[in-house]
C-alpha positions in Angstrom: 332.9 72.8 137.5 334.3 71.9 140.3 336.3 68.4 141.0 334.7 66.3 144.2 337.1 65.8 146.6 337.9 62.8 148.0 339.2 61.7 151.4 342.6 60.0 151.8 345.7 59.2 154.7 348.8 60.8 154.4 351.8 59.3 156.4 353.6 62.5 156.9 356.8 62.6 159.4 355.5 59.4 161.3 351.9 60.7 162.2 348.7 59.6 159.9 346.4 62.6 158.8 343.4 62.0 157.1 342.3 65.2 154.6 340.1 65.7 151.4 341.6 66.3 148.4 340.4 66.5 144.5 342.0 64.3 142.5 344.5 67.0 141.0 345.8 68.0 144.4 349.4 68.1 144.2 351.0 66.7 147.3 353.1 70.0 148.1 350.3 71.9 148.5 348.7 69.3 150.2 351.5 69.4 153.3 351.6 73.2 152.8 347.8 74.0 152.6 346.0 71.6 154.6 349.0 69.6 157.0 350.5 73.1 157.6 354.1 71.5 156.5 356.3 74.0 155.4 359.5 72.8 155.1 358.7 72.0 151.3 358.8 75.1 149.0 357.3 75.9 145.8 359.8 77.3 143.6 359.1 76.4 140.3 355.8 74.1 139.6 357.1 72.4 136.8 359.9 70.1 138.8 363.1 72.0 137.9 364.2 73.8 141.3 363.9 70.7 143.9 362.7 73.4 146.6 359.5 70.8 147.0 361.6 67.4 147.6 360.7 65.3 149.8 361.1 61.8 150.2 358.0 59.2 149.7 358.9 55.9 151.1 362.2 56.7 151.3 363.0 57.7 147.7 363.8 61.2 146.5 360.8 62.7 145.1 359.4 65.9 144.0 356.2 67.0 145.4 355.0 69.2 143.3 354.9 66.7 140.3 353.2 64.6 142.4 349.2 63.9 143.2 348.6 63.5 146.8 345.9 60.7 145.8 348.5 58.5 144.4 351.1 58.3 147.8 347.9 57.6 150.1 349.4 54.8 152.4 352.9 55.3 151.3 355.7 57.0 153.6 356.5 60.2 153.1 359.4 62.4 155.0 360.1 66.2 154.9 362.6 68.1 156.0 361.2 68.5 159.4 361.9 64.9 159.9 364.8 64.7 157.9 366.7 67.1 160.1 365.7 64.6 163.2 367.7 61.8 161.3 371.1 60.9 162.6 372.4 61.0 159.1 370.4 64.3 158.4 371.5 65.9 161.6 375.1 65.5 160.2 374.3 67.0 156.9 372.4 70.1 158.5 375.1 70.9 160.7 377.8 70.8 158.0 375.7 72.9 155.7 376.1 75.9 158.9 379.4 74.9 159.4 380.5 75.9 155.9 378.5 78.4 155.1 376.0 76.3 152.8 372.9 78.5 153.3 372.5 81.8 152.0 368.9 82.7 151.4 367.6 79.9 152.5 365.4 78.9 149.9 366.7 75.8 148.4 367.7 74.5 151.8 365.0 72.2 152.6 365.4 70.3 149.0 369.2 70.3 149.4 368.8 68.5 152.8 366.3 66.4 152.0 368.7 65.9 148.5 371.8 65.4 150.7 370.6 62.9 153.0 369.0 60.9 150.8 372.3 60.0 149.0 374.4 59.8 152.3 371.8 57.0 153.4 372.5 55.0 150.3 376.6 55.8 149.7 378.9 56.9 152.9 381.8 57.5 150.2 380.0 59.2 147.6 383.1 61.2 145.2 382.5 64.8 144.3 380.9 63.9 141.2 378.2 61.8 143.1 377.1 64.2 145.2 376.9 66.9 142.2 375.4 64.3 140.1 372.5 63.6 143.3 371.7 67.6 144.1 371.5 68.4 139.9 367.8 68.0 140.8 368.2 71.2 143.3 368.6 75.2 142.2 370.5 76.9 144.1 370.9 80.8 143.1 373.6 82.0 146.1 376.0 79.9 146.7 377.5 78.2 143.3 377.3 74.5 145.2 380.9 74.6 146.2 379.6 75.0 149.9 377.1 72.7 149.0 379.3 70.1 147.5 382.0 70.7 150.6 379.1 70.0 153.3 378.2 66.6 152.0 381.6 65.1 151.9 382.4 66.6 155.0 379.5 65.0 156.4 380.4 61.6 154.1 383.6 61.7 156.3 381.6 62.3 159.6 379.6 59.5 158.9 382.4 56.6 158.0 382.7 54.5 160.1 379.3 55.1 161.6 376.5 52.1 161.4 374.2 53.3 158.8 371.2 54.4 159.5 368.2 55.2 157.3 365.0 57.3 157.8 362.7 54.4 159.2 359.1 54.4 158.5 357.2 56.8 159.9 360.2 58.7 161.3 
């Protein structure tokens, strides 16, 4: 048997897409499969890796825990827009500058992880910004590149007027 699908709209990086889904459909393979948005991986399927986060009305979110039926009309931001951010632009280009990626993998859900917390706390202390990417696996680089990145980019940003992703960014 098969479930009926349904059709819903997505807010995905500021642009409105209306697909069919079944009720199951998990929202990552939703942006993968049907919205062609890669940024989000699938690493695990059971929410342990973060490779899938994204944010959904602004809040760090896994999408592979969640059903695409249940963020219809809500905001949701992946890594392609994240990287457009002022605040995510700084955290992308600290994670080259020291050496942050490796494989690659993780990187999406580490940015997206990483901006999130720089948009809610400029100063966050080493143990802050551990405590905010414990959601997100990383198998290459034991997070001390990680971990320097974001306070590098916590010190690019002070001073700066905060910005956060808008709606539909």
């Amino acid at each position: 048997m098969t479930e009926k699908e349904t059709p819903i709209t997505l807010i995905v990086n500021g642009r409105t897409h209306r697909v069919f889904v079944s009720p199951s459909a998990l929202l990552l393979n939703v942006l993968r499969d049907q919205l062609n948005v890669m940024g989000p991986k699938y690493g695990c399927g059971i929410g342990e890796c973060g490779a899938c986060s994204v944010l959904i009305d602004g809040e760090l979110s896994l999408s592979c825990l969640t059903l695409a039926v249940s963020v219809m009309g809500h905001v949701i931001t992946t890594v392609e827009a994240v990287v457009e951010d002022p605040v995510g632009k700084i955290v992308a280009d600290k994670f080259l500058s020291h050496a942050a990626v490796q494989c690659g993998f993780c990187t999406p859900g580490m940015l997206v992880a990483a901006t999130s917390l720089l948009q809610s706390e400029r100063s966050p202390s080493e143990e802050d910004i551990r405590q905010h990417l414990r959601g997100n696996l990383c198998r290459c680089t034991g997070y001390a590149a990680l971990v320097r990145s974001v306070q590098d980019a916590a010190e690019s940003l002070d001073g700066e007027p905060d910005h956060e992703m808008r709606a539909g960014n």
